[in-house]
Backbone as a chain_set.jsonl record, in Angstrom:
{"seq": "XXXXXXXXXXXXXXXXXXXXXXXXXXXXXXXXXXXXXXXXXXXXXXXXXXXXXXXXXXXXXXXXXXXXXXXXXXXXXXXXXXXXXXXXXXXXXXXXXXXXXXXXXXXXXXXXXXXXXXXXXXXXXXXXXXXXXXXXXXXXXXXXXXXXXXXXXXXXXXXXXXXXXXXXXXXXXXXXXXXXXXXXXXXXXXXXXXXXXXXXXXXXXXXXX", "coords": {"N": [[-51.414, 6.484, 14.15], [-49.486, 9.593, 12.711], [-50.226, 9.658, 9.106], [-48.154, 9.787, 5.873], [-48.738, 12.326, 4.692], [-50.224, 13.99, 6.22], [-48.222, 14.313, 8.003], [-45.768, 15.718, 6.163], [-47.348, 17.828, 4.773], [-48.052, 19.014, 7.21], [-45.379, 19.628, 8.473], [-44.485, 21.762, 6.87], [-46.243, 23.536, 7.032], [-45.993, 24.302, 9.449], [-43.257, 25.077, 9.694], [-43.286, 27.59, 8.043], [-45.279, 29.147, 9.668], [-43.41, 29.242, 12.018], [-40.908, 30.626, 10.877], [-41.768, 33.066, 10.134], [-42.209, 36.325, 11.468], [-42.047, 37.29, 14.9], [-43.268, 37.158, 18.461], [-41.533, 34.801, 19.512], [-38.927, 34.749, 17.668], [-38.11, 37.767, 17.701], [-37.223, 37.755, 20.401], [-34.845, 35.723, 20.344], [-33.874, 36.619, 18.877], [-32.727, 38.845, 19.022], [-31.663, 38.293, 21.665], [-29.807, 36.729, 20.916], [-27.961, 38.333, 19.185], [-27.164, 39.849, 21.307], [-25.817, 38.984, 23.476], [-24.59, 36.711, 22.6], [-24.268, 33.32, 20.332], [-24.633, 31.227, 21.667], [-26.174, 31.705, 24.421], [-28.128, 32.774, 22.43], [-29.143, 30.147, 21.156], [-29.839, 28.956, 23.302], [-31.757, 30.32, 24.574], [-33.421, 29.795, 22.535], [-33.731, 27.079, 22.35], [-35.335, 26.361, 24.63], [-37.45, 28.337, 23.937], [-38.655, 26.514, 22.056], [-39.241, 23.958, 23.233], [-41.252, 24.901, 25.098], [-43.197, 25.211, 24.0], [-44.08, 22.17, 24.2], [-45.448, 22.467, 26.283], [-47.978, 23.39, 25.359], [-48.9, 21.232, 23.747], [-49.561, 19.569, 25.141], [-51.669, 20.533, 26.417], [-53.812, 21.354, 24.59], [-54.206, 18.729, 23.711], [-55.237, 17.302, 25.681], [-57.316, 19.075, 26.217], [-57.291, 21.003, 27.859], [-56.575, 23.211, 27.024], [-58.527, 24.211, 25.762], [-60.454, 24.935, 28.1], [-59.06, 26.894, 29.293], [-58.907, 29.055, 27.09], [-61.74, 29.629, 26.859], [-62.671, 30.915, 29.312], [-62.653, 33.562, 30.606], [-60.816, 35.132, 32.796], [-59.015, 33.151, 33.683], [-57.747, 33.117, 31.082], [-56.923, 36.009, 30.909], [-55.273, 36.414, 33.222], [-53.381, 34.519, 32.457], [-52.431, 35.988, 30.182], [-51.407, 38.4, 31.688], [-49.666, 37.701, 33.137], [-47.992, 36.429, 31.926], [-47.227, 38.862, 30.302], [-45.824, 40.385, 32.521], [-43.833, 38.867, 32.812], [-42.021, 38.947, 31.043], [-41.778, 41.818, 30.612], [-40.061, 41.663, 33.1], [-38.297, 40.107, 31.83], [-36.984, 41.676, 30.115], [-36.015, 44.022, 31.596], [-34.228, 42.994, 33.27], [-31.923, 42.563, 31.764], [-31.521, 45.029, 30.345], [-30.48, 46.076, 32.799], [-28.318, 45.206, 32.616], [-24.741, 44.919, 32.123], [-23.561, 44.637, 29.657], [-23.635, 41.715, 27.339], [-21.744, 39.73, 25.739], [-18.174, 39.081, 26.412], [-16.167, 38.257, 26.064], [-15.499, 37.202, 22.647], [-17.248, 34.72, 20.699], [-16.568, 32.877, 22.885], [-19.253, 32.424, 24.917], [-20.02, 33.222, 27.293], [-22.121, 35.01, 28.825], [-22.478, 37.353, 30.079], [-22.595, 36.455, 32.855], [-24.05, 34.878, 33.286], [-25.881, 31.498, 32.82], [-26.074, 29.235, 30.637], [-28.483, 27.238, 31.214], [-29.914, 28.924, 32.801], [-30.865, 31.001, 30.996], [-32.161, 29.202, 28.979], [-34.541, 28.435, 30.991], [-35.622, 30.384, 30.964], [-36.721, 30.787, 28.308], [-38.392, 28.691, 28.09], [-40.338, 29.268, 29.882], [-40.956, 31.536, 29.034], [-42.821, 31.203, 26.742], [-44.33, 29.277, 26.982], [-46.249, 30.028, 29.122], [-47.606, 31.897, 27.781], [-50.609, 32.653, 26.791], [-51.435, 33.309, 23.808], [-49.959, 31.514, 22.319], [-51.043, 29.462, 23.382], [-53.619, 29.663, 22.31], [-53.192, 29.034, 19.395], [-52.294, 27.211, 19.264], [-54.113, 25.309, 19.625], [-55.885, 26.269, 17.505], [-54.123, 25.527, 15.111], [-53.452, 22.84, 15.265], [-55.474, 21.001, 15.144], [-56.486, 21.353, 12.558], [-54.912, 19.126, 10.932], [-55.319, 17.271, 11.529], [-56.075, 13.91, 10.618], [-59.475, 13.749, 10.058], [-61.048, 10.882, 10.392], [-59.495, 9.934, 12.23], [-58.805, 7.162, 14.764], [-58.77, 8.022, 17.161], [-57.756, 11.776, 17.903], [-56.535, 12.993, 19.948], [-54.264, 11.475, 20.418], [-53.389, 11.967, 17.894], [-53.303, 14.42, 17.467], [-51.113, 15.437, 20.195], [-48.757, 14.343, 18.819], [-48.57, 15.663, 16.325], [-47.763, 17.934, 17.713], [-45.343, 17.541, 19.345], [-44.04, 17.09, 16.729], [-43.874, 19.533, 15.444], [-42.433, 21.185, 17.923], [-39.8, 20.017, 17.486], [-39.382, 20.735, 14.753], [-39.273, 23.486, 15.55], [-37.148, 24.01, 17.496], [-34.567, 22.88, 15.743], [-35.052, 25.393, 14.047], [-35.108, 27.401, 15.403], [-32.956, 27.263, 16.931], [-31.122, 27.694, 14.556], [-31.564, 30.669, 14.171], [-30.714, 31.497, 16.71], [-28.016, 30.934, 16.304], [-26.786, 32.191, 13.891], [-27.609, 35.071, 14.799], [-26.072, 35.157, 16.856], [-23.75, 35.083, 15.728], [-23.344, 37.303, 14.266], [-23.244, 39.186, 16.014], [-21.019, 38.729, 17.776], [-19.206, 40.212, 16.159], [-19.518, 42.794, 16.563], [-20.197, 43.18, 19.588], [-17.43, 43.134, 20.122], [-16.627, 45.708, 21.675], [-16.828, 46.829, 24.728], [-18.561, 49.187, 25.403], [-20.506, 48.879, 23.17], [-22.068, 46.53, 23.313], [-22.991, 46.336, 25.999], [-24.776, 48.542, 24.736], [-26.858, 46.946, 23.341], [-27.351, 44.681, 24.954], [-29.228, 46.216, 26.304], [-31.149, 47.234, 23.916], [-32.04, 44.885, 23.156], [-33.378, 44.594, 25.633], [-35.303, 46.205, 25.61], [-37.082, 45.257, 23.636], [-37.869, 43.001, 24.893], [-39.866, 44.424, 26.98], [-41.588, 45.543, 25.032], [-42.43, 44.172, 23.914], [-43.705, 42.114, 25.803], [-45.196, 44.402, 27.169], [-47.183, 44.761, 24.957], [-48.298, 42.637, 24.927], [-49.813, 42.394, 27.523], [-51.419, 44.271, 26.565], [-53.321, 43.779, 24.718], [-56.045, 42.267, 22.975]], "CA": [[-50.203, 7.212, 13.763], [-49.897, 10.126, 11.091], [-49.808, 9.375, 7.551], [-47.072, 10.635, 5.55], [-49.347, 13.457, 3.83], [-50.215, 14.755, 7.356], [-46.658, 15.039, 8.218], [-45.081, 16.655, 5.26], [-48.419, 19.143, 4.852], [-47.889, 20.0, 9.1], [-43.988, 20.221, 8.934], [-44.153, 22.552, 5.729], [-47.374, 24.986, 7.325], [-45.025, 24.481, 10.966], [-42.244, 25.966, 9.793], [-43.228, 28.619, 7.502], [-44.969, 29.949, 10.83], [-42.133, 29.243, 13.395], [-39.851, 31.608, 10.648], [-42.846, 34.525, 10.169], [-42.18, 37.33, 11.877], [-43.107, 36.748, 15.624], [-42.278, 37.481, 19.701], [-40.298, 34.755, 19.595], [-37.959, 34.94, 16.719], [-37.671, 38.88, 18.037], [-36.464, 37.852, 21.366], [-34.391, 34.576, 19.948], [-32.916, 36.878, 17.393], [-31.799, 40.239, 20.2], [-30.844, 38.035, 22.82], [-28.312, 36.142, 20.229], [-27.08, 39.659, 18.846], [-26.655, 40.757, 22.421], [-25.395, 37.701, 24.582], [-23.804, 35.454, 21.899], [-24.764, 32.865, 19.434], [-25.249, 30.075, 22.313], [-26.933, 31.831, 24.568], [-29.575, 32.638, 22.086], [-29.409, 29.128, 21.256], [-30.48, 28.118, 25.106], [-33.305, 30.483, 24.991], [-34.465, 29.416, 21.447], [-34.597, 25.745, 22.665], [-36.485, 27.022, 26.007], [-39.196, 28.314, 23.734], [-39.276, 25.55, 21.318], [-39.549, 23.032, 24.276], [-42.306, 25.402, 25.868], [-44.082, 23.995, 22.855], [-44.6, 20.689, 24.204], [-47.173, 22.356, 27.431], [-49.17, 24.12, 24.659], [-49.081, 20.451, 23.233], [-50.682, 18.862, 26.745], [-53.024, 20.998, 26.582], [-54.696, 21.145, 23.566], [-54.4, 16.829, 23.164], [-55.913, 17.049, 26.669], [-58.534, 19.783, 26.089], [-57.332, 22.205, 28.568], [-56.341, 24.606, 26.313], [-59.776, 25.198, 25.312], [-60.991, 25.592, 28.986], [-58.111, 28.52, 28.873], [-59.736, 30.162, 26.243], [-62.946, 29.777, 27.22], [-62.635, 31.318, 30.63], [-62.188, 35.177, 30.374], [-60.727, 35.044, 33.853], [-57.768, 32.328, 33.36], [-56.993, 33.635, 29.648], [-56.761, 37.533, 31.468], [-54.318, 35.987, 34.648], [-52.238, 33.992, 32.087], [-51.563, 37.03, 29.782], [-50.747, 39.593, 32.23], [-48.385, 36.814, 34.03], [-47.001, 36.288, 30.638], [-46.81, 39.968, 29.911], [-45.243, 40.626, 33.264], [-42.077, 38.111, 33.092], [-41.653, 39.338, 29.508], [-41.134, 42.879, 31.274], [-38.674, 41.575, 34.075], [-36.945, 39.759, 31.144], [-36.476, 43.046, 29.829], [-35.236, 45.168, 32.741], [-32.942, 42.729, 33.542], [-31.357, 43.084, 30.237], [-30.99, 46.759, 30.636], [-29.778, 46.454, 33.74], [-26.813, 44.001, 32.373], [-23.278, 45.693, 31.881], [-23.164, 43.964, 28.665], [-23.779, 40.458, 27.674], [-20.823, 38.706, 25.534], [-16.881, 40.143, 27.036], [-14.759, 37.033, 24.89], [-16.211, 36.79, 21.491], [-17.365, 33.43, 20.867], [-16.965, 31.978, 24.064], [-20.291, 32.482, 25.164], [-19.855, 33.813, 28.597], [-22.697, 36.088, 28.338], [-22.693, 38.118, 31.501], [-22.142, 35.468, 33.707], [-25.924, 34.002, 33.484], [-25.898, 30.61, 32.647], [-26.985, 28.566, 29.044], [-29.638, 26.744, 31.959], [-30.663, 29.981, 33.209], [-31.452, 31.455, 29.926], [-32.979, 27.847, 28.955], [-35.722, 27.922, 31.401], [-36.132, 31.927, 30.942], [-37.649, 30.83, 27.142], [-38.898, 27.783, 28.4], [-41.05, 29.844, 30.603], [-41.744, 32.639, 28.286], [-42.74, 30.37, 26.045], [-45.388, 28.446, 28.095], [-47.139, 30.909, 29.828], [-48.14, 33.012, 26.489], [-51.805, 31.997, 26.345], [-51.357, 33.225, 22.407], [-49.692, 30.05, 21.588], [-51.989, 27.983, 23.894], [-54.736, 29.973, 21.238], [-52.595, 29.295, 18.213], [-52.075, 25.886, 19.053], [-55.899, 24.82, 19.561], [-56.567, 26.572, 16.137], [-53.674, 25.059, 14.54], [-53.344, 21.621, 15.512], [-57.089, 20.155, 14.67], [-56.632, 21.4, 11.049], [-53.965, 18.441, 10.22], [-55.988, 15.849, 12.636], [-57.61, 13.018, 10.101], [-61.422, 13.463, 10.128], [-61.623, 9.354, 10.852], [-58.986, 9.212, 13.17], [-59.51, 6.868, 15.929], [-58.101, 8.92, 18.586], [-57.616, 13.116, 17.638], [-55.96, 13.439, 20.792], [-53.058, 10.836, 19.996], [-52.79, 12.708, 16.488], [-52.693, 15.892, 18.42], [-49.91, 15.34, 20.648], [-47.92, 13.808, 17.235], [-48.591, 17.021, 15.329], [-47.158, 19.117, 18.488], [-43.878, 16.793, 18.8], [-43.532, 17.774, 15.306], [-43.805, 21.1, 15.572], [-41.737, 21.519, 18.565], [-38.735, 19.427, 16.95], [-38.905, 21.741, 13.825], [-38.67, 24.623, 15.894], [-35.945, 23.65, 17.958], [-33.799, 23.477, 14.535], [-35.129, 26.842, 12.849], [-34.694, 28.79, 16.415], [-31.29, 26.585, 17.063], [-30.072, 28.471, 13.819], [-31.681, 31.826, 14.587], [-29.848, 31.794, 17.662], [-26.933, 30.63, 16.119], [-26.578, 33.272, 13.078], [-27.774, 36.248, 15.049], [-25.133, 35.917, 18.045], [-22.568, 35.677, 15.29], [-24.126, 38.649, 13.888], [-23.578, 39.495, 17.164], [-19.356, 38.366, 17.603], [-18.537, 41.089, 15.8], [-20.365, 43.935, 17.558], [-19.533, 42.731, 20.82], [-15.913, 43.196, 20.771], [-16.315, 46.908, 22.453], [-18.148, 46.528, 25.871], [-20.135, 49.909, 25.535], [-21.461, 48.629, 22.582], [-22.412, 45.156, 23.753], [-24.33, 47.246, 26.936], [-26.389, 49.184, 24.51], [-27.017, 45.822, 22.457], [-28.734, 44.557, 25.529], [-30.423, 47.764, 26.582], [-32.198, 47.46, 22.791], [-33.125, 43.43, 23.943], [-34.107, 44.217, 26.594], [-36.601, 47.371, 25.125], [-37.666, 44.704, 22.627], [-38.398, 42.328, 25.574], [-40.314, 44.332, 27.429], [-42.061, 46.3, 24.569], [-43.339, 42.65, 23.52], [-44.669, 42.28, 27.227], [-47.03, 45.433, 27.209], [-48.099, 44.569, 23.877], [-49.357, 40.725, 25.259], [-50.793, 42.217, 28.534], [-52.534, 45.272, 26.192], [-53.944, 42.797, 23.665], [-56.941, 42.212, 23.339]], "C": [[-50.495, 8.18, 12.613], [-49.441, 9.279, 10.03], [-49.187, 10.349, 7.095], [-47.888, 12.022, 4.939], [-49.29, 14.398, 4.984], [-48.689, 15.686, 7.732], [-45.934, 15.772, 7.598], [-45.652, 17.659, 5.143], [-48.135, 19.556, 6.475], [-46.549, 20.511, 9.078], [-43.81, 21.497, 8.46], [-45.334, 23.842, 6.443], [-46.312, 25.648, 8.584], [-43.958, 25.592, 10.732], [-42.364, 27.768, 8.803], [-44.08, 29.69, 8.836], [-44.138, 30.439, 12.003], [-41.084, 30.947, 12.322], [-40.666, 33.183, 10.444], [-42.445, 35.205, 11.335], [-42.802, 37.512, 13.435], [-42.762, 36.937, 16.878], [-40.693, 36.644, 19.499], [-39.238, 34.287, 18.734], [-37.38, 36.208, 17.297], [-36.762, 38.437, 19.488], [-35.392, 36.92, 20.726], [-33.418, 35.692, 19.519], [-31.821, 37.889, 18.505], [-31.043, 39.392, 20.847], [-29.161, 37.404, 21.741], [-27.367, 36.928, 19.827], [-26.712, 40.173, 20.409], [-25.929, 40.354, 23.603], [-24.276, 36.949, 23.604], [-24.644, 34.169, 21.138], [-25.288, 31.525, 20.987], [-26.101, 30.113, 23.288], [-28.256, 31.988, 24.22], [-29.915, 31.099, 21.553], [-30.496, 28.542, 22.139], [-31.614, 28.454, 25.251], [-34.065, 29.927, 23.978], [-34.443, 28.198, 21.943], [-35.341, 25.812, 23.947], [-37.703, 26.886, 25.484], [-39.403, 27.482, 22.816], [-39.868, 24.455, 22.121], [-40.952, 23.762, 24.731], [-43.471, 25.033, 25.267], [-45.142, 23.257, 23.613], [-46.008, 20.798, 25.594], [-48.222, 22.287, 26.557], [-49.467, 22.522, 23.838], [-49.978, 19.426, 24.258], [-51.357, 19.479, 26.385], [-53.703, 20.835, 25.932], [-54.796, 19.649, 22.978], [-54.998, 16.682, 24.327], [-57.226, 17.651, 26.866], [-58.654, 20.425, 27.127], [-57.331, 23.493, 28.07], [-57.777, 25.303, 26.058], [-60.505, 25.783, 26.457], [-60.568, 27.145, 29.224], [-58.632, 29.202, 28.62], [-61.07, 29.792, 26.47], [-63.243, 30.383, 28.497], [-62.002, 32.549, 30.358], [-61.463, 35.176, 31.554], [-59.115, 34.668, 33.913], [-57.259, 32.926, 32.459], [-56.109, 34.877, 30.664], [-55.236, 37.311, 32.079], [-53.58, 35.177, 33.786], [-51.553, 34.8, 31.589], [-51.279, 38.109, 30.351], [-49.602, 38.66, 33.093], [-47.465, 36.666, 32.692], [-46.082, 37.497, 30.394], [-45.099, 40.421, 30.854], [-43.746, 40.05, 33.341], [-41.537, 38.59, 31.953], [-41.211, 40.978, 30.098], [-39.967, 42.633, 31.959], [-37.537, 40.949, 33.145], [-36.096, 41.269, 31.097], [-35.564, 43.923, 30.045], [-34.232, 44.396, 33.448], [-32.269, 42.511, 32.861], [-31.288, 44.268, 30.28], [-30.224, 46.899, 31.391], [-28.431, 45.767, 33.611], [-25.715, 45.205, 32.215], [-22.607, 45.095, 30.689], [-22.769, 42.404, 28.287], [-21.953, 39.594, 27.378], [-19.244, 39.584, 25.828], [-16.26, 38.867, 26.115], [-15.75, 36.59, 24.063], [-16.094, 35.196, 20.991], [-17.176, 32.051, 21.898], [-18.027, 31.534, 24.903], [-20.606, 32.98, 26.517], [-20.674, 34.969, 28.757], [-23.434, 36.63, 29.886], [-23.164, 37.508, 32.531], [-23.65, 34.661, 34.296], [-25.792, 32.966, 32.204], [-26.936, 30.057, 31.326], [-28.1, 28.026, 29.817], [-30.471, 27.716, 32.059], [-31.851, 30.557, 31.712], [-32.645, 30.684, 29.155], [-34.201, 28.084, 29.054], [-36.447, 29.171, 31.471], [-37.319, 31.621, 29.659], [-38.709, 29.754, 27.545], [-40.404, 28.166, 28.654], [-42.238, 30.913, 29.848], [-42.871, 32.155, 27.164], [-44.479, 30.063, 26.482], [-46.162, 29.112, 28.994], [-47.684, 32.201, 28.911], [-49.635, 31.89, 26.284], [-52.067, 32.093, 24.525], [-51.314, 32.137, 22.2], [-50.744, 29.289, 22.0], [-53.029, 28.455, 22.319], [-54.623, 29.106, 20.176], [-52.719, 27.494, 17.851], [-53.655, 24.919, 19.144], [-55.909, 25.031, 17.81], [-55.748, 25.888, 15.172], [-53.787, 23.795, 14.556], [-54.368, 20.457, 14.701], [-57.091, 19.989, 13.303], [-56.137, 20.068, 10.793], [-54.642, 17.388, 11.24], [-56.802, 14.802, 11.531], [-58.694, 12.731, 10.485], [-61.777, 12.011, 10.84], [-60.435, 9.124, 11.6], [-59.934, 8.986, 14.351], [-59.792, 7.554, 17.504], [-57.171, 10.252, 18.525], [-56.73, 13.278, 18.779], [-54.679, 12.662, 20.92], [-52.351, 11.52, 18.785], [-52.314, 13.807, 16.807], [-51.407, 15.888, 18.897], [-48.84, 15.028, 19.501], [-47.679, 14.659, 16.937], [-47.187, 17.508, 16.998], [-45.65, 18.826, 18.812], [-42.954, 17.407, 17.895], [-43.019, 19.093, 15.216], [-42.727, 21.623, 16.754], [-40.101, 21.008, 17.981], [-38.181, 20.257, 15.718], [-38.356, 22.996, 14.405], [-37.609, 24.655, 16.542], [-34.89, 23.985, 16.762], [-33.655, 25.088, 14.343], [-34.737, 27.783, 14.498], [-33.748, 28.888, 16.677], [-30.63, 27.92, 16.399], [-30.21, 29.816, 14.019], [-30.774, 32.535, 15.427], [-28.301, 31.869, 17.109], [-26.09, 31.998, 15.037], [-26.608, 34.569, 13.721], [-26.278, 36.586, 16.009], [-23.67, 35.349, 16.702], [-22.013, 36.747, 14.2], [-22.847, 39.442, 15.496], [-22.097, 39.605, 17.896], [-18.897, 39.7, 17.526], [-18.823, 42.391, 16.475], [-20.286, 44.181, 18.915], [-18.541, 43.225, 21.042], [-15.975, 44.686, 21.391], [-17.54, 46.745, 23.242], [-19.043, 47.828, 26.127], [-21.263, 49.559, 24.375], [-22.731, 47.017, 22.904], [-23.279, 45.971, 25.125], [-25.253, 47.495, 26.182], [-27.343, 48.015, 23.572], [-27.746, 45.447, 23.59], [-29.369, 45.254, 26.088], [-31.476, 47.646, 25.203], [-32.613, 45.63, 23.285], [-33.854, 43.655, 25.223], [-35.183, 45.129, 26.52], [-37.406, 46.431, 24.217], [-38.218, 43.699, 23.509], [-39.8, 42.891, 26.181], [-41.351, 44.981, 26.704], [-43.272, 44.966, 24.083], [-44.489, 42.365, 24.936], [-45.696, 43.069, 27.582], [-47.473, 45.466, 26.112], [-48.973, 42.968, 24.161], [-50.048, 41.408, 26.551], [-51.793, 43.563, 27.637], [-53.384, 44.55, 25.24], [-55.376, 42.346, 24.191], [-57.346, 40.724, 23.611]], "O": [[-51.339, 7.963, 11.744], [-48.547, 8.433, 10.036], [-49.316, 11.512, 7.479], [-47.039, 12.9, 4.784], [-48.576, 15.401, 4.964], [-48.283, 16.848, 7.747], [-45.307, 16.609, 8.248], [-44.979, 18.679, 5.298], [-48.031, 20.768, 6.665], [-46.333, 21.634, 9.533], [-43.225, 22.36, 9.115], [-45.082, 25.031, 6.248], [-45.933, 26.808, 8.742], [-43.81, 26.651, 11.343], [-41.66, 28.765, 8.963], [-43.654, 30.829, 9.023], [-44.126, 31.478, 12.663], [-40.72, 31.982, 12.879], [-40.094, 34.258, 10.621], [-42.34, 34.486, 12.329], [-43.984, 37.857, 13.463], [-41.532, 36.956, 16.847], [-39.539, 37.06, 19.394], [-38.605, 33.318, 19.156], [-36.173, 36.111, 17.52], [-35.605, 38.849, 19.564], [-34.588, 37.779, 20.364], [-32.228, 35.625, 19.827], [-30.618, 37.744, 18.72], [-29.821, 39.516, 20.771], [-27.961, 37.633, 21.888], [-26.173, 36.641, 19.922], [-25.817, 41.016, 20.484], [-25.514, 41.084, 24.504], [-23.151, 36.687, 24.03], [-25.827, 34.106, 21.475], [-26.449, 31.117, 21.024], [-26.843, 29.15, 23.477], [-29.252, 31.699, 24.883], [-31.121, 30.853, 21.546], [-31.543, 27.94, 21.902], [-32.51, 27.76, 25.731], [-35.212, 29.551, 24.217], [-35.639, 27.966, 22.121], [-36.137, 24.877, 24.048], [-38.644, 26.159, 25.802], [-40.591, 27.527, 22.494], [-40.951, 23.998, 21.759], [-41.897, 22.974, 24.685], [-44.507, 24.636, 25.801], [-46.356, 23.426, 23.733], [-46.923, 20.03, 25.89], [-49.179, 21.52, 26.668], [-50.488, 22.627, 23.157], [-50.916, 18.692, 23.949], [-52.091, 18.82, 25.648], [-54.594, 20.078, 26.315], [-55.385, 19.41, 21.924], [-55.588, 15.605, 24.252], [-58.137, 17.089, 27.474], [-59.776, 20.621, 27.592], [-57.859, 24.529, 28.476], [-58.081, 26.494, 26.121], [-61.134, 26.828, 26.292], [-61.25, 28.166, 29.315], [-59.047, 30.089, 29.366], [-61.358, 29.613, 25.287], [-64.446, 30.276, 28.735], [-60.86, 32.58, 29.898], [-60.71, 35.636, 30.695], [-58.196, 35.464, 34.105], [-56.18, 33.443, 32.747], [-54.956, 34.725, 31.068], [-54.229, 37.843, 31.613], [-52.625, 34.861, 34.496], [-50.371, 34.908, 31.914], [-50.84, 38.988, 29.61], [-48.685, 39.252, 33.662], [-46.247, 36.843, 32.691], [-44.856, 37.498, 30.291], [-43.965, 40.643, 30.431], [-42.756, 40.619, 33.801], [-40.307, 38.618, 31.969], [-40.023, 41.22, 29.884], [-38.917, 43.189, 31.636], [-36.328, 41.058, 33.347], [-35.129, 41.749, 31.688], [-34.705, 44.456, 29.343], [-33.42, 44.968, 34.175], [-31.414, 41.902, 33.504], [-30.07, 44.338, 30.117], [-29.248, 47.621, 31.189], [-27.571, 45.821, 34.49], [-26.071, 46.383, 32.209], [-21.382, 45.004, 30.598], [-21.784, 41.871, 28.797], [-21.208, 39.1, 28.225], [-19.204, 40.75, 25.435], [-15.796, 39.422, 25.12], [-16.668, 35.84, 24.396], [-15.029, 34.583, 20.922], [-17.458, 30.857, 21.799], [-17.932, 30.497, 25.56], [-21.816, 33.114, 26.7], [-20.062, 36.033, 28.845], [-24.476, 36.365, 30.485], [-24.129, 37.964, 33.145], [-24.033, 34.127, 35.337], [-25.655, 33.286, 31.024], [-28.112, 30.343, 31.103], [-29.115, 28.257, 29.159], [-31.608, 27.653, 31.591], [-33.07, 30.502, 31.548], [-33.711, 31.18, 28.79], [-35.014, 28.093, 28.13], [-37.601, 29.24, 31.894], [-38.486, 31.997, 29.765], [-39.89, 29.997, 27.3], [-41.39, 27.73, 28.059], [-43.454, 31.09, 29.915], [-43.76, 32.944, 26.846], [-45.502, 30.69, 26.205], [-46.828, 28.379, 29.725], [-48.09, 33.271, 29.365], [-49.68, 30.756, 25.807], [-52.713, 31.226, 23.936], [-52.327, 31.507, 21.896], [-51.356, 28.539, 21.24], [-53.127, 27.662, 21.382], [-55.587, 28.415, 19.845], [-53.024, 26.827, 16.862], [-53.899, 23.87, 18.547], [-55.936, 24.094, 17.012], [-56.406, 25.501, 14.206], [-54.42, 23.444, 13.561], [-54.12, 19.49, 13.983], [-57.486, 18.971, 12.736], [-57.069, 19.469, 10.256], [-53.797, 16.579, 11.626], [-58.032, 14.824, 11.527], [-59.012, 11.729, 11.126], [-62.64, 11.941, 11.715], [-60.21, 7.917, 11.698], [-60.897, 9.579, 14.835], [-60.603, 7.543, 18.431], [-56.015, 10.157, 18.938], [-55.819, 13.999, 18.373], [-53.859, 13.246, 21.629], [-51.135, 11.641, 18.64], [-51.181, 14.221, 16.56], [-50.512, 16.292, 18.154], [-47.929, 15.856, 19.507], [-46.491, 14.948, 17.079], [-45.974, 17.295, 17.02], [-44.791, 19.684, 18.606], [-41.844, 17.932, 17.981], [-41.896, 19.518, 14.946], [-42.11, 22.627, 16.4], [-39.217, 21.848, 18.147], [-36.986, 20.493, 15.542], [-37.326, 23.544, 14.014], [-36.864, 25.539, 16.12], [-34.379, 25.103, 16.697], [-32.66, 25.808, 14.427], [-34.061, 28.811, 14.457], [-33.194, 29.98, 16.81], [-29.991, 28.817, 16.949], [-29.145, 30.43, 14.088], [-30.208, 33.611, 15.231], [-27.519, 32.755, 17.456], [-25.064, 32.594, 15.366], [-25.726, 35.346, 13.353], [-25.6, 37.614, 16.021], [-22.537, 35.342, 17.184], [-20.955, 36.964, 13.611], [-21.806, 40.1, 15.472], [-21.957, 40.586, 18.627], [-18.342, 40.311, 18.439], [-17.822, 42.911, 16.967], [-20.308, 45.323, 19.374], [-18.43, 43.848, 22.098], [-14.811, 44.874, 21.742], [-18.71, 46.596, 22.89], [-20.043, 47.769, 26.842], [-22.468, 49.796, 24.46], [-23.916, 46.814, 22.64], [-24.482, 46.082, 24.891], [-26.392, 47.077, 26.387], [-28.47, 48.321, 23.182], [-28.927, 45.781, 23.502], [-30.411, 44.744, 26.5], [-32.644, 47.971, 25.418], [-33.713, 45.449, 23.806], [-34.758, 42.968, 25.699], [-36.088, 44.948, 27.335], [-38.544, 46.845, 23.995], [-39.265, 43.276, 23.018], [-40.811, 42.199, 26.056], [-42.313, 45.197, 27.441], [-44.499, 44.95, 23.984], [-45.719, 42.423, 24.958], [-46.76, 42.749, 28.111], [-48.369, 46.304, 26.004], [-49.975, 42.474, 23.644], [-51.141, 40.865, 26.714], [-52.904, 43.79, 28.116], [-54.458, 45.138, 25.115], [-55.757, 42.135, 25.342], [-58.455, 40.46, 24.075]]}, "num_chains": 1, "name": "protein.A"}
């Protein structure tokens, strides 16, 4: 099991990256200004949950085959890139997400839908798989018996914090987001700019090096 040092030193590194500046805080944050505070909710627990693959993997030691395979890495981030585009353009193509402020009714696509949209986005970003290899090991005790039990622990962690900090992201932005709404051409061009920020994120992960 961790020891309390582990845990307080991982929660405290965890979250000061989850709130840094990052895809997905940018999408988390648009979609909540442009849908409503609960939809961006649905997607921020999507990609906090999406977490828990990048947490298989790297306690299983796939992740590193990932990145070690120019091939796989390539075919995950242009599949990544690519859904990160169709988010996009189907966000442009919306007629405006939230029509009754604070109800959440955000252009008649479902808190599930949106869900398994981050879920997705989330989990198919070989970044994180990266992020999470390089991160994880640091906070692993040297003499543990079993790194790959500590592993999975850490990633738990980390997914449970983010859940919270994206929760509120979501939550603040779409009521950011309330007020702005109430006229439906503006609420259109609100997701026309999510959905430029979706897909602008998408050809920056499949141009990456």
């Amino acid at each position: 099991m961790l020891e309390l040092w582990q845990a307080v030193g991982f929660l405290a590194a965890a979250m000061l990256v989850t709130l840094s500046p990052g895809p997905d805080n940018l999408m988390i944050l648009s979609l909540g200004v442009s849908r409503g505070r609960r939809q961006g909710m649905a997607f921020g627990l999507g990609c906090a949950l999406g977490c828990l693959s990048h947490t298989t993997l790297a306690a299983l030691g796939i992740g590193a085959v990932i990145a070690a395979s120019p091939w796989a890495f390539v075919a995950l981030k242009v599949a990544g890139g690519l859904y990160l585009v169709w988010l996009g353009l189907q966000a442009i193509r919306s007629r405006g997400g939230v029509t009754v402020p604070g109800q959440g009714a955000g252009g008649g696509e479902s808190l599930w839908s949106l869900f398994v949209k981050g879920l997705i986005a989330n989990a198919i970003n070989p970044k994180v798989v990266l992020f999470f290899l390089a991160f994880l090991p640091q906070f692993v005790a040297p003499a543990a018996e079993n790194p790959a039990w500590q592993t999975a622990q850490l990633g738990v962690l980390f997914t449970a914090q983010a859940v919270v900090l994206f929760g509120l992201i979501g939550w603040f932005s779409g009521w950011v987001g309330q007020g702005l709404n109430r006229t439906p051409a503006i609420a259109a061009w609100l997701d026309r700019v999510a959905g430029g920020i979706f897909i602008a994120l998408g050809v920056k992960l499949i141009a990456s090096p």
